[in-house]
C-alpha positions as CSV (number, residue, x, y, z in Angstrom):
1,X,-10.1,-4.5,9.0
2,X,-10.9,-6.0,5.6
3,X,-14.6,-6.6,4.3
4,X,-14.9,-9.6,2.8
5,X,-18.4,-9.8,0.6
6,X,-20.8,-12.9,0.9
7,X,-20.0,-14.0,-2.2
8,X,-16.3,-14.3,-1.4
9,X,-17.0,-16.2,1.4
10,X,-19.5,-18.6,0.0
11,X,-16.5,-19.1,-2.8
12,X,-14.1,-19.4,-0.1
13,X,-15.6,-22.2,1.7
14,X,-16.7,-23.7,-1.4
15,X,-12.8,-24.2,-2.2
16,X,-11.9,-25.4,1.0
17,X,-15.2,-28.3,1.1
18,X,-13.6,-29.2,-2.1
19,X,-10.0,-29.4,-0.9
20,X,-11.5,-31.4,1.8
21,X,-13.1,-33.9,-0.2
22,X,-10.5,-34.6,-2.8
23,X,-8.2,-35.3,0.9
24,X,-10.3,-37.8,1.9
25,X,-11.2,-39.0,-1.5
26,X,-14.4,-37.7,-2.6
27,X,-13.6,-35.1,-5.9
28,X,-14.6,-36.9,-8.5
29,X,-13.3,-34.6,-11.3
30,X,-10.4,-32.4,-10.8
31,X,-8.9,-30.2,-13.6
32,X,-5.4,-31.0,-14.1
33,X,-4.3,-27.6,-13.0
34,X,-5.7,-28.7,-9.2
35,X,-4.7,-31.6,-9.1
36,X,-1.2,-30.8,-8.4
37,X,-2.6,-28.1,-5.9
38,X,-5.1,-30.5,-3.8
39,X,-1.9,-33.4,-4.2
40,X,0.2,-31.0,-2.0
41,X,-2.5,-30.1,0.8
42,X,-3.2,-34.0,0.7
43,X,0.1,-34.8,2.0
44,X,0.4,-32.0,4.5
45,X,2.7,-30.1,2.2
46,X,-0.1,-26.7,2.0
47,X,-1.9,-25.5,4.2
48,X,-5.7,-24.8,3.7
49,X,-5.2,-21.1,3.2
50,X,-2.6,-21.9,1.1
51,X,-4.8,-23.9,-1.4
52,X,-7.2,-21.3,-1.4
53,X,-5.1,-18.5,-2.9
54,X,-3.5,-20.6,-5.3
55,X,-6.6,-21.7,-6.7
56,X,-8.5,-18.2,-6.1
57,X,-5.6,-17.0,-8.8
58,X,-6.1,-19.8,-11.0
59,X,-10.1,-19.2,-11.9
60,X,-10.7,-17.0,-14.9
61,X,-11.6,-13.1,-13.5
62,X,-15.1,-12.4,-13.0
63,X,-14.7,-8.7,-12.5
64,X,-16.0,-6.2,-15.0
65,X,-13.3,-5.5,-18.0
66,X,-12.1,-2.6,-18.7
């Protein structure tokens, strides 16, 4: 089984309210990089999950450097 923190969550579902609301027309600003992301899972083309990951990857590391 695999933990998943609070914070990950709470970032998690913060993605998908967003993906939700650019679907049904409510984002008001996107970054271009998205855009193409949320287009997709719009027309059916990703899935939720799917959106998630690809924009988990996109955001800048928070993690300590090393």
């Amino acid at each position: 089984m695999i933990a998943i923190s609070a914070a990950t969550e709470k970032n998690r579902q913060a993605l998908i309210n967003a993906a939700i609301s650019y679907k049904n027309g409510f984002a008001t600003e996107v970054a271009p990089a998205h855009r193409q992301v949320l287009n997709q899972f719009a027309l059916g083309r990703l899935t939720i999950d799917e959106v998630v990951y690809y924009l988990e990857a996109a955001a800048p590391s928070t993690g300590p450097s090393h």
